[in-house]
CHARMM internal coordinates of N, CA and C (Angstrom, degrees):
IC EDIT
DIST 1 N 1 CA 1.4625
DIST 1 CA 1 C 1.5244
ANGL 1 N 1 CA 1 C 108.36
DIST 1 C 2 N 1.4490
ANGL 1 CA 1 C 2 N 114.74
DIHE 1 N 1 CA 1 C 2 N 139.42
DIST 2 N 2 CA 1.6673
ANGL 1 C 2 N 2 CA 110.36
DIHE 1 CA 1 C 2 N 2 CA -169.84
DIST 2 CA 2 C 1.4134
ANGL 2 N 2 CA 2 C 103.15
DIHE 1 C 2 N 2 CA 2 C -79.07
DIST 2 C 3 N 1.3145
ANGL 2 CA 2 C 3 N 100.89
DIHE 2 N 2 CA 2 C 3 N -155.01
DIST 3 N 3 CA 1.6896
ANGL 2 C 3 N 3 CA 100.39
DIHE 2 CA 2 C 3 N 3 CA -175.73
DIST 3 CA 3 C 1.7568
ANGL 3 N 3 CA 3 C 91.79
DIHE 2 C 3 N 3 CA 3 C -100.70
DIST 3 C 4 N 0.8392
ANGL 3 CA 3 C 4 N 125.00
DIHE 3 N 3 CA 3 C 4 N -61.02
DIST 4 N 4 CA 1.7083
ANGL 3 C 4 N 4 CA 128.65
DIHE 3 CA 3 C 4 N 4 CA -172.08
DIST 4 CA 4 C 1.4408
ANGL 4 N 4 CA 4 C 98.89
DIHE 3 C 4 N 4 CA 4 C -33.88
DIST 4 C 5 N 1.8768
ANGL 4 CA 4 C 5 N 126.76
DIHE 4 N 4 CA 4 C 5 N -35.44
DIST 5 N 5 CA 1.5508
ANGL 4 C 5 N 5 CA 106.10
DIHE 4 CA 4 C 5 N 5 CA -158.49
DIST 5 CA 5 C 1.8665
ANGL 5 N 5 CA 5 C 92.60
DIHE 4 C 5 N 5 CA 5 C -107.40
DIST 5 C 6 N 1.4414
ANGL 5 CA 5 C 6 N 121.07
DIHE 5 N 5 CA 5 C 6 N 30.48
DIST 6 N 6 CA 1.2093
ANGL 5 C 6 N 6 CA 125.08
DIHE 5 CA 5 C 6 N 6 CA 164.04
DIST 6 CA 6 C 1.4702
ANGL 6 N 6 CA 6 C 115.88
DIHE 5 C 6 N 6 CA 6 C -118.68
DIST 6 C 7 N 1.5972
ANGL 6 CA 6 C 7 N 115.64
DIHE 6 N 6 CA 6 C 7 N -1.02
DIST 7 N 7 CA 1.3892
ANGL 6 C 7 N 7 CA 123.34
DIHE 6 CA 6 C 7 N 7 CA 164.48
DIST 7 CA 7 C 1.3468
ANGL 7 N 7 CA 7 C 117.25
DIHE 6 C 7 N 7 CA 7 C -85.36
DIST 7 C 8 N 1.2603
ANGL 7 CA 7 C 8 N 112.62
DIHE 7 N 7 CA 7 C 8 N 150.29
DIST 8 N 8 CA 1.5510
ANGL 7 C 8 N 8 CA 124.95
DIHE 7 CA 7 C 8 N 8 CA 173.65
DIST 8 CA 8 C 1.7041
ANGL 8 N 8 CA 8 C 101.94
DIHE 7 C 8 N 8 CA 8 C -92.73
DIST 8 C 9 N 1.3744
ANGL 8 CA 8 C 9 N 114.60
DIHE 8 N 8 CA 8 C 9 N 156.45
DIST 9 N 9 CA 1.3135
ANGL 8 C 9 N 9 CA 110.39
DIHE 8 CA 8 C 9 N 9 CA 169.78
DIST 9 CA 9 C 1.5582
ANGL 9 N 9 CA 9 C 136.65
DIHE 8 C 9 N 9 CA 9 C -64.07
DIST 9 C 10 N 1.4110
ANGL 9 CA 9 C 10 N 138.40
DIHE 9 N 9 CA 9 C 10 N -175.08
DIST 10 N 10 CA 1.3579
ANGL 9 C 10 N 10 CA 127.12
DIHE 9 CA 9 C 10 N 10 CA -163.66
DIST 10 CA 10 C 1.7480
ANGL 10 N 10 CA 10 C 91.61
DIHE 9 C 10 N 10 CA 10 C -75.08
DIST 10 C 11 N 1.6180
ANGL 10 CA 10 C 11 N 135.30
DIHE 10 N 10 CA 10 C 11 N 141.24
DIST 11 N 11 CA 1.3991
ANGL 10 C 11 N 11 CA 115.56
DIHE 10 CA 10 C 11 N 11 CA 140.79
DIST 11 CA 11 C 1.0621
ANGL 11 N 11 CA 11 C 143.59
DIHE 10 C 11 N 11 CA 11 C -24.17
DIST 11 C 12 N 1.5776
ANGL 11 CA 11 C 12 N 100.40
DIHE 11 N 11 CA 11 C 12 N -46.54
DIST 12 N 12 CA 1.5147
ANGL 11 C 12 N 12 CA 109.01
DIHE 11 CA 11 C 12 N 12 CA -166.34
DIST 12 CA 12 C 2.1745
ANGL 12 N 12 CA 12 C 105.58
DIHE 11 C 12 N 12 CA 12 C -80.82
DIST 12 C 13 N 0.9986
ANGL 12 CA 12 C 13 N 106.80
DIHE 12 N 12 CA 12 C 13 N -53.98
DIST 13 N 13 CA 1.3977
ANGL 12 C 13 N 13 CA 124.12
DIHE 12 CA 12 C 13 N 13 CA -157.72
DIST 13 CA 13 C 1.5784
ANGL 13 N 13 CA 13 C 117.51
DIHE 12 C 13 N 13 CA 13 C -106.80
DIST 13 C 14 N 1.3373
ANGL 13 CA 13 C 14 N 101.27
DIHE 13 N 13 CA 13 C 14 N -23.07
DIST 14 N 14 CA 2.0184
ANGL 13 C 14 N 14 CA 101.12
DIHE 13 CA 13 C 14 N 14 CA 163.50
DIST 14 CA 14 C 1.9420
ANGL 14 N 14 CA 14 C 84.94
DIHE 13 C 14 N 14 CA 14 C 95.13
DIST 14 C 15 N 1.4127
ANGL 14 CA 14 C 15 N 126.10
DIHE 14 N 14 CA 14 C 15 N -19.77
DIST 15 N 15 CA 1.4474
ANGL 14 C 15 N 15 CA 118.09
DIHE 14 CA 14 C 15 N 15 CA -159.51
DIST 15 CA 15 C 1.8054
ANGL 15 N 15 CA 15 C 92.73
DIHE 14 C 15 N 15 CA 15 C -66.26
DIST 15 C 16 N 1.7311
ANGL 15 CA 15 C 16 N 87.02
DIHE 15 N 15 CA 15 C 16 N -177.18
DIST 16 N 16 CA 1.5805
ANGL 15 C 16 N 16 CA 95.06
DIHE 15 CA 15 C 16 N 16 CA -159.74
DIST 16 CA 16 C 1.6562
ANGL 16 N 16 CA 16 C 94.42
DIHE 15 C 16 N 16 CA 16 C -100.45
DIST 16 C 17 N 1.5278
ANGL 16 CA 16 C 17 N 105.92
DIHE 16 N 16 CA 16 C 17 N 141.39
DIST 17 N 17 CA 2.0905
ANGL 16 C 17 N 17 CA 101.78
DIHE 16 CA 16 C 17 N 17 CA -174.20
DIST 17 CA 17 C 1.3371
ANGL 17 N 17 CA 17 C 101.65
DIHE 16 C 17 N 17 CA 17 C -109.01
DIST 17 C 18 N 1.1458
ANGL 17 CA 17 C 18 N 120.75
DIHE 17 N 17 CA 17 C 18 N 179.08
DIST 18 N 18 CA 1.4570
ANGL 17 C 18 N 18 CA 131.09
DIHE 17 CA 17 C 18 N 18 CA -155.19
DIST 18 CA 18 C 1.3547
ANGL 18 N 18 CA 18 C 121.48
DIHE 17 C 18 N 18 CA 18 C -146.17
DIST 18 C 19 N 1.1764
ANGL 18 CA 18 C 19 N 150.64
DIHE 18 N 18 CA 18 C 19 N 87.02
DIST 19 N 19 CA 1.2072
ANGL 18 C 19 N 19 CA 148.51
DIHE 18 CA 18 C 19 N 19 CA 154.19
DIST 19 CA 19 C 1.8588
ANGL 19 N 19 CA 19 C 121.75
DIHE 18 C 19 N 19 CA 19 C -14.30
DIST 19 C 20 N 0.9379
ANGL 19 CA 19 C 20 N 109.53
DIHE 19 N 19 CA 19 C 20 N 119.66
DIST 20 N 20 CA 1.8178
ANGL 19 C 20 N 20 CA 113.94
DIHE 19 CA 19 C 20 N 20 CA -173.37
DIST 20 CA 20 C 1.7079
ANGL 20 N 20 CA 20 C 109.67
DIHE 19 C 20 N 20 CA 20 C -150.09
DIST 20 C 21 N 1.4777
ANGL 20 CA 20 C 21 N 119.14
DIHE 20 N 20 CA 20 C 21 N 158.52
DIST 21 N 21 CA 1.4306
ANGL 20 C 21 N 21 CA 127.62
DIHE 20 CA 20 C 21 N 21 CA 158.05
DIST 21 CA 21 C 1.5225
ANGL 21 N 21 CA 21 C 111.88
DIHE 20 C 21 N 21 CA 21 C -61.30
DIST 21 C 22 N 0.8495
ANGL 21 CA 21 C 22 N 92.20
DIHE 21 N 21 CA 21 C 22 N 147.39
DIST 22 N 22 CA 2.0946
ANGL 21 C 22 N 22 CA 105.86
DIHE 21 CA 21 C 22 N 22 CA -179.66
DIST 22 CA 22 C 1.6748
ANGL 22 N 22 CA 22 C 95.00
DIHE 21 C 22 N 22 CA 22 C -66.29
DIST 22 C 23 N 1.2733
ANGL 22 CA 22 C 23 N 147.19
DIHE 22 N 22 CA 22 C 23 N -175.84
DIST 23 N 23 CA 1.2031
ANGL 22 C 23 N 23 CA 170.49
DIHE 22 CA 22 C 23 N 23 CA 135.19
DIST 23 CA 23 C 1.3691
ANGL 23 N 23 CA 23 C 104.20
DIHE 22 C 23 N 23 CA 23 C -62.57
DIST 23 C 24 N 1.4081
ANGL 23 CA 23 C 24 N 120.08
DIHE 23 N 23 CA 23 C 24 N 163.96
DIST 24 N 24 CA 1.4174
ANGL 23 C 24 N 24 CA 117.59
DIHE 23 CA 23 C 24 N 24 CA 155.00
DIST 24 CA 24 C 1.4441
ANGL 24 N 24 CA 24 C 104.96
DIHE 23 C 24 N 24 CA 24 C -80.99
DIST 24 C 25 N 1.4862
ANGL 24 CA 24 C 25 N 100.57
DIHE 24 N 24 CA 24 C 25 N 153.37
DIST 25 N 25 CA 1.3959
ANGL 24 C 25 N 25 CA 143.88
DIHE 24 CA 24 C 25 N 25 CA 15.49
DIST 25 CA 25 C 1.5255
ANGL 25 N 25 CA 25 C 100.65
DIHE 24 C 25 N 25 CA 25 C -90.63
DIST 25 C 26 N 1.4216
ANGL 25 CA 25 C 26 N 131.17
DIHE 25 N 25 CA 25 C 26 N -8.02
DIST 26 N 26 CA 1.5876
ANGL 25 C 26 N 26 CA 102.68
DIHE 25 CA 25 C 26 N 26 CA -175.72
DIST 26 CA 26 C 1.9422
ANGL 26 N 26 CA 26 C 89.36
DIHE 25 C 26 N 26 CA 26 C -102.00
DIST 26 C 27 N 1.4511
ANGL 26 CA 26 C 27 N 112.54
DIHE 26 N 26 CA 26 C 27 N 75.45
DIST 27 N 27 CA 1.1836
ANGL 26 C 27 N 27 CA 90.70
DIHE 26 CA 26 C 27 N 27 CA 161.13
DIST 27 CA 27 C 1.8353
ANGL 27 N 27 CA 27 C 138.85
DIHE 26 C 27 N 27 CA 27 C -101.38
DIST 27 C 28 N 1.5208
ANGL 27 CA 27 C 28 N 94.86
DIHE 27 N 27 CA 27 C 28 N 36.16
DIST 28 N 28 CA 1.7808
ANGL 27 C 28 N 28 CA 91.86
DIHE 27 CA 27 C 28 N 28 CA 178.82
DIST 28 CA 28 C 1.8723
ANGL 28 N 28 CA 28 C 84.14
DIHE 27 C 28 N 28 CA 28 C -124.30
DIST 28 C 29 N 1.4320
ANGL 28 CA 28 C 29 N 111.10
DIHE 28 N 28 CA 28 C 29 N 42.66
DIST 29 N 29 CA 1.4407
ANGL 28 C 29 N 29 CA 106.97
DIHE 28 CA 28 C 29 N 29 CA 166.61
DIST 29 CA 29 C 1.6738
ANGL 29 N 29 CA 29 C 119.11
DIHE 28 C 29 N 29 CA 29 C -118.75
DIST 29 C 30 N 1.3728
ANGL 29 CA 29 C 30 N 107.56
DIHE 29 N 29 CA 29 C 30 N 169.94
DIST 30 N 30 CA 2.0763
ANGL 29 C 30 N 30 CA 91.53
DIHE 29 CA 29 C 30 N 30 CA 161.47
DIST 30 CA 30 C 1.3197
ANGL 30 N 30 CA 30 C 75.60
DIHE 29 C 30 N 30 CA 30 C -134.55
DIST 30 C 31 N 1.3504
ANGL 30 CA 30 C 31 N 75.49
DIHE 30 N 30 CA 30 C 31 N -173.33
DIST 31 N 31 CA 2.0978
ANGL 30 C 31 N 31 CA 113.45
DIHE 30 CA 30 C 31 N 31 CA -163.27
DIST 31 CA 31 C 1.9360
ANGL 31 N 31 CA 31 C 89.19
DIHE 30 C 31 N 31 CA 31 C -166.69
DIST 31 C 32 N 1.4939
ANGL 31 CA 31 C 32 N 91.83
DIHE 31 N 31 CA 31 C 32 N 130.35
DIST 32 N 32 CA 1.4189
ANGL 31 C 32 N 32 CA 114.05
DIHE 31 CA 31 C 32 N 32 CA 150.37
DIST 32 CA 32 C 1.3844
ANGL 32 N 32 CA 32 C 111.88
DIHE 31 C 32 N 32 CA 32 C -81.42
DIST 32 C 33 N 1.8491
ANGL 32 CA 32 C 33 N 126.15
DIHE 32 N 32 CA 32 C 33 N 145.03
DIST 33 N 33 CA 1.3888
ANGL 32 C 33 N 33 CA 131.88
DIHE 32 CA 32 C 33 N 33 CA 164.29
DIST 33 CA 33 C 0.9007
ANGL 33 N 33 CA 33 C 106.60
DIHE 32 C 33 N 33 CA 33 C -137.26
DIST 33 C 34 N 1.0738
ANGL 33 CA 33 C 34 N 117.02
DIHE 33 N 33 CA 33 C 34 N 156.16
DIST 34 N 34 CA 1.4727
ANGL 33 C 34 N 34 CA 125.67
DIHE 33 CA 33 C 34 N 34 CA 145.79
DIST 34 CA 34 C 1.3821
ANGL 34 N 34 CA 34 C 136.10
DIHE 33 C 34 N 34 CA 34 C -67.19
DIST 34 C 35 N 2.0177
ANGL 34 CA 34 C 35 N 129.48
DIHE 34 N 34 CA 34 C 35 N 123.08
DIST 35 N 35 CA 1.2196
ANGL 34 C 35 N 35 CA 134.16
DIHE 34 CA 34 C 35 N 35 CA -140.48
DIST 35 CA 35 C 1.7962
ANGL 35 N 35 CA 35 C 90.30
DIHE 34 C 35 N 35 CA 35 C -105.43
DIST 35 C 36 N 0.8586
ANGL 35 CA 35 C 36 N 114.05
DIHE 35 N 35 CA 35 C 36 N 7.25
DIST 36 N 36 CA 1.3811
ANGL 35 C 36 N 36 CA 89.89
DIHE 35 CA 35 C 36 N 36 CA -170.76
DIST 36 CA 36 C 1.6188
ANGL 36 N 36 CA 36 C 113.38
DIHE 35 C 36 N 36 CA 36 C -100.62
DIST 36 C 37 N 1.4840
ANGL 36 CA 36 C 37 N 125.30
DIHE 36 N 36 CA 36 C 37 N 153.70
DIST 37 N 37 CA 0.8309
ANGL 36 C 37 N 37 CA 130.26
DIHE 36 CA 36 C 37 N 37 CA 178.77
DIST 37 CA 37 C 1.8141
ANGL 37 N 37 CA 37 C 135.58
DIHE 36 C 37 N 37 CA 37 C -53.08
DIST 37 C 38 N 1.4849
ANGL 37 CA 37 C 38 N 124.25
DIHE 37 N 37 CA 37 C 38 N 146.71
DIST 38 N 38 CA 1.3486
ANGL 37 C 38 N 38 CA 141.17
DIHE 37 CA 37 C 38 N 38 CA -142.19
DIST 38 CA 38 C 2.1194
ANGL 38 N 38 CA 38 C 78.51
DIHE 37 C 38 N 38 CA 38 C -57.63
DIST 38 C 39 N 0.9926
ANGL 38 CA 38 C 39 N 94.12
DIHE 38 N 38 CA 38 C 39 N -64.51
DIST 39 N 39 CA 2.0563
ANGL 38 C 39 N 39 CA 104.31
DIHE 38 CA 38 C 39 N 39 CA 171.81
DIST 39 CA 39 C 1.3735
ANGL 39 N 39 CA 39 C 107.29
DIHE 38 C 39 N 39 CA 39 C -24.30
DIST 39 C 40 N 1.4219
ANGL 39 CA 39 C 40 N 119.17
DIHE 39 N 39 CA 39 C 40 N -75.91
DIST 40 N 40 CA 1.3920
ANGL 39 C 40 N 40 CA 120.71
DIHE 39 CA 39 C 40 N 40 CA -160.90
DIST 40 CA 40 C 1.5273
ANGL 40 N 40 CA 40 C 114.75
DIHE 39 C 40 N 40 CA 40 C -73.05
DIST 40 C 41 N 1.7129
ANGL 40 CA 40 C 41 N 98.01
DIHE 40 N 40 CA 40 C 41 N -29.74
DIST 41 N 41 CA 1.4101
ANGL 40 C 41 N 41 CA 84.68
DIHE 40 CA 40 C 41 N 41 CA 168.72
DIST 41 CA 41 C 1.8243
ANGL 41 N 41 CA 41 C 120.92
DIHE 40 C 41 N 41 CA 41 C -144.77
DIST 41 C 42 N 0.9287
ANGL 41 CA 41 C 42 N 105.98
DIHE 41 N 41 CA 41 C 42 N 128.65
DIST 42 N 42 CA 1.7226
ANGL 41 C 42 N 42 CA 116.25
DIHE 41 CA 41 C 42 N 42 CA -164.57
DIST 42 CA 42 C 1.3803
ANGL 42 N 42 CA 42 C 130.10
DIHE 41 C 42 N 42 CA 42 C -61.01
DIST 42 C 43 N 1.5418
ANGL 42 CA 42 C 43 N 101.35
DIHE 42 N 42 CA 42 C 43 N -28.42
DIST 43 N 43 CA 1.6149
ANGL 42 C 43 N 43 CA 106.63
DIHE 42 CA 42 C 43 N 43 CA 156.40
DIST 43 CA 43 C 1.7364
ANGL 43 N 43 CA 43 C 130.62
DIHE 42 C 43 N 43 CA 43 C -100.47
DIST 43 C 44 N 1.0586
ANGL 43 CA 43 C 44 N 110.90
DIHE 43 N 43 CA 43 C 44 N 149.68
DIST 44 N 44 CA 1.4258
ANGL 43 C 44 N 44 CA 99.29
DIHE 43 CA 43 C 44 N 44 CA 159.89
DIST 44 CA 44 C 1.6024
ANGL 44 N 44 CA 44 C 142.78
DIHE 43 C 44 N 44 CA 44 C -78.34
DIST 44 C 45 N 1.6019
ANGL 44 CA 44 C 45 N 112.72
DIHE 44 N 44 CA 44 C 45 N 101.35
DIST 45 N 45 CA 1.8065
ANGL 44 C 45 N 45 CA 96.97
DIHE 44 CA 44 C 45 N 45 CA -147.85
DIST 45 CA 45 C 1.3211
ANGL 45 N 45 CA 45 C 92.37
DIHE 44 C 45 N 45 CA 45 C -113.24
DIST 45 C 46 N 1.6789
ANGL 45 CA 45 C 46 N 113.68
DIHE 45 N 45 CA 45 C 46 N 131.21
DIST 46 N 46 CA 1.3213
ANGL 45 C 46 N 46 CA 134.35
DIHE 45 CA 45 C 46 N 46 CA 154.55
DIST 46 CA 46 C 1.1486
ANGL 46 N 46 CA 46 C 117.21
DIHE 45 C 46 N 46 CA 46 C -145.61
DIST 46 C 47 N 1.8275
ANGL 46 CA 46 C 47 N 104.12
DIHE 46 N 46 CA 46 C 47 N 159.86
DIST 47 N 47 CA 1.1130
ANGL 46 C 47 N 47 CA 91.65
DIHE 46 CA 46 C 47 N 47 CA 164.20
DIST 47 CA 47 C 2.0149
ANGL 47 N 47 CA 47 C 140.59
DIHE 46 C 47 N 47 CA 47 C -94.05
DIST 47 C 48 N 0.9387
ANGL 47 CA 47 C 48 N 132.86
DIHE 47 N 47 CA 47 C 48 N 155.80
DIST 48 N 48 CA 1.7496
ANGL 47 C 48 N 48 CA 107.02
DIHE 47 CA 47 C 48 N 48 CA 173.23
DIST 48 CA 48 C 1.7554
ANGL 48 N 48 CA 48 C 101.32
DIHE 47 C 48 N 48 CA 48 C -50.37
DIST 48 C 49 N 1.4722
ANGL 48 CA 48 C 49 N 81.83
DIHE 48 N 48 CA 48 C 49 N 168.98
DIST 49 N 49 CA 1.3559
ANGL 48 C 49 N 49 CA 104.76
DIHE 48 CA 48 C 49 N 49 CA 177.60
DIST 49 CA 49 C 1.4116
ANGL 49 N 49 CA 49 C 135.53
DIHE 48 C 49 N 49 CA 49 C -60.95
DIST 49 C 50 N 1.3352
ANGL 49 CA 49 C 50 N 128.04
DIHE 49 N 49 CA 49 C 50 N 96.20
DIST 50 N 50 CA 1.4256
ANGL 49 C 50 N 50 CA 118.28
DIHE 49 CA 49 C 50 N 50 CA -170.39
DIST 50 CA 50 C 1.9240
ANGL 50 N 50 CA 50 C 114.16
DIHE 49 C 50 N 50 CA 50 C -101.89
DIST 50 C 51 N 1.3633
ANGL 50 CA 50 C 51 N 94.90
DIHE 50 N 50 CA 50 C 51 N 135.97
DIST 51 N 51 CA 1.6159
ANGL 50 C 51 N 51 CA 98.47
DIHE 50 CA 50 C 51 N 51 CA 175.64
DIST 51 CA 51 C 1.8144
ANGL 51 N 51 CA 51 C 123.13
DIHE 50 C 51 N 51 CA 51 C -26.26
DIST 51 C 52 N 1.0177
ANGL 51 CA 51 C 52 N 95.71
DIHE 51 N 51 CA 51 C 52 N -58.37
DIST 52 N 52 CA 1.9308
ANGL 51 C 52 N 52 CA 113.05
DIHE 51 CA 51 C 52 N 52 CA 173.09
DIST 52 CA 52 C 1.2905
ANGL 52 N 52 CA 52 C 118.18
DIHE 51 C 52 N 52 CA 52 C -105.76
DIST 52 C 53 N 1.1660
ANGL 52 CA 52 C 53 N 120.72
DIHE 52 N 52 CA 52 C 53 N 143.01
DIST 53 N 53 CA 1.6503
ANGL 52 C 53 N 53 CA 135.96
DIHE 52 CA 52 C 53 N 53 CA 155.54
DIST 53 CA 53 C 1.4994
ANGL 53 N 53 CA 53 C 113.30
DIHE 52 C 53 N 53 CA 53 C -19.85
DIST 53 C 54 N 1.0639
ANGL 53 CA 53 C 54 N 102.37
DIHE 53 N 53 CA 53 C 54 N -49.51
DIST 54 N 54 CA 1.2832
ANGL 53 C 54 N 54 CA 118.75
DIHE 53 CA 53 C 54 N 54 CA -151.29
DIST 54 CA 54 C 1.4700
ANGL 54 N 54 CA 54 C 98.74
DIHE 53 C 54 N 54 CA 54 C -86.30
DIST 54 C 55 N 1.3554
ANGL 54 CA 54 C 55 N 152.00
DIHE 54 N 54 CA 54 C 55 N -46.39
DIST 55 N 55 CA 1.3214
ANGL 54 C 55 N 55 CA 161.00
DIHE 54 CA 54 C 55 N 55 CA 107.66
DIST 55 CA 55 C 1.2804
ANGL 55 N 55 CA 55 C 119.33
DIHE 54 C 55 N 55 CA 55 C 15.68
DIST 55 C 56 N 1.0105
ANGL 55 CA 55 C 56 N 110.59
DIHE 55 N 55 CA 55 C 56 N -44.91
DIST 56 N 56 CA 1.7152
ANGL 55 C 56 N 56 CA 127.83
DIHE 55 CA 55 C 56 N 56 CA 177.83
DIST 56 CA 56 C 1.1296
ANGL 56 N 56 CA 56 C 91.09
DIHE 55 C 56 N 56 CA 56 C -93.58
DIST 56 C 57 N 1.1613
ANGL 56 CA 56 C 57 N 156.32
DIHE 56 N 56 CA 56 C 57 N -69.07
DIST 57 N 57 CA 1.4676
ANGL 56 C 57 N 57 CA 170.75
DIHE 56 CA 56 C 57 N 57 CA 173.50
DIST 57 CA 57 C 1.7281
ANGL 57 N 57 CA 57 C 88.69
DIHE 56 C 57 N 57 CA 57 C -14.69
DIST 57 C 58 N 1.2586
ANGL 57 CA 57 C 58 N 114.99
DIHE 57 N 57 CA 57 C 58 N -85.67
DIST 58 N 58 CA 1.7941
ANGL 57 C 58 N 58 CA 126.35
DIHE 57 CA 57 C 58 N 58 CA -157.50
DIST 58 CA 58 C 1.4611
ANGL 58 N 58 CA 58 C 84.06
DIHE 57 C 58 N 58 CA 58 C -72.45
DIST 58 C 59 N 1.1903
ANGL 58 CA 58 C 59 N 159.22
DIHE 58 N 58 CA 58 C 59 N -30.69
DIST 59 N 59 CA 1.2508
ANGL 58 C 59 N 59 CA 141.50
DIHE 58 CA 58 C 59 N 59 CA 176.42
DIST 59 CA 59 C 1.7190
ANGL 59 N 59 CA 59 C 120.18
DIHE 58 C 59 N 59 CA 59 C -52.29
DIST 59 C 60 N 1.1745
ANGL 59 CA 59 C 60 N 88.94
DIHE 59 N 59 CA 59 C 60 N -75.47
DIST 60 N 60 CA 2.0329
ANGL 59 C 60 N 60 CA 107.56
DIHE 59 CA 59 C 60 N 60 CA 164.08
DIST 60 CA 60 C 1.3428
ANGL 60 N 60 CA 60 C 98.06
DIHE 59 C 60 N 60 CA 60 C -27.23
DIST 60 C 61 N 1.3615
ANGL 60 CA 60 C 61 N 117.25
DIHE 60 N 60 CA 60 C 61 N -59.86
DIST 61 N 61 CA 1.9719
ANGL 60 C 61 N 61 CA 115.83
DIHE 60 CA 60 C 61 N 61 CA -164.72
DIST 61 CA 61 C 0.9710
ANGL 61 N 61 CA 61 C 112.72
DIHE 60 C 61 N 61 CA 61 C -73.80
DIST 61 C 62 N 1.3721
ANGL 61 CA 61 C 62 N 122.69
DIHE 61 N 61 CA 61 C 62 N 2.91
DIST 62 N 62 CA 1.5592
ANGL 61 C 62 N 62 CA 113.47
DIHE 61 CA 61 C 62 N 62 CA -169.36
DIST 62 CA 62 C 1.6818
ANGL 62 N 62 CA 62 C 88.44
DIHE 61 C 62 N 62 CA 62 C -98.25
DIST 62 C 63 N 1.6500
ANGL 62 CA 62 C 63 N 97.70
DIHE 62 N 62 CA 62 C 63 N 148.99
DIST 63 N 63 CA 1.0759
ANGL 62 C 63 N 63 CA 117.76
DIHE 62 CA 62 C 63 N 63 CA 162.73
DIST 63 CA 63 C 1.4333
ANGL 63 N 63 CA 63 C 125.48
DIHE 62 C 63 N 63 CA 63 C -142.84
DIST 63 C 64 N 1.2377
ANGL 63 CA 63 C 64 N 127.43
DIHE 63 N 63 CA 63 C 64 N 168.45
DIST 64 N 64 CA 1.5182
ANGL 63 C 64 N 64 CA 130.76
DIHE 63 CA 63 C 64 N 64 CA -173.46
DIST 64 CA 64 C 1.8011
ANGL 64 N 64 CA 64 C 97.21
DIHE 63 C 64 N 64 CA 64 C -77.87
DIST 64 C 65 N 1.3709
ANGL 64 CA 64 C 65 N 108.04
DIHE 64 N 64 CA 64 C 65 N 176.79
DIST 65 N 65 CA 1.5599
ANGL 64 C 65 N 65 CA 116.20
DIHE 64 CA 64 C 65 N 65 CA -178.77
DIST 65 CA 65 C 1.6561
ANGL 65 N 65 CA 65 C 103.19
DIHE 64 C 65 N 65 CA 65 C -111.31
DIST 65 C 66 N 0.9117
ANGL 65 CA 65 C 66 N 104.04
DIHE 65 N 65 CA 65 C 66 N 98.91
DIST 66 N 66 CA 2.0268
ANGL 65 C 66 N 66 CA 104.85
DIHE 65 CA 65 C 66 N 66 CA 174.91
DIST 66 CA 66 C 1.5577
ANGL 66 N 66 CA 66 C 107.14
DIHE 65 C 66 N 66 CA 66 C -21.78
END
COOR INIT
IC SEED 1 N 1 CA 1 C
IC BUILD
């Protein structure tokens, strides 16, 4: 299963998020974001940098309980 069909969508905007390498200086990290445009969606959502995919992965999915 890829990484895109183990993400949940953005909170804010329903758009589709994306698995990526951190930038330097955290570059032996990923971060999930959100792909959708500055329009569709009003914040900028990621997560910090986690060691593994997979870390970043269960972070993004987590959500609060209404």
């Amino acid at each position: 299963m890829s990484d895109e069909a183990k993400l949940l969508s953005c909170p804010f905007c329903g758009g589709k998020a994306t698995v990526r390498k951190t930038p330097p200086p955290y570059s032996k990290g990923f971060q999930v974001e959100c792909q959708a445009d500055v329009e569709d969606c009003d914040v900028v959502v990621k997560t910090i940098p986690f060691t593994t995919r997979e870390q970043a992965i269960a972070a993004w999915n987590t959500r609060v309980k209404p």
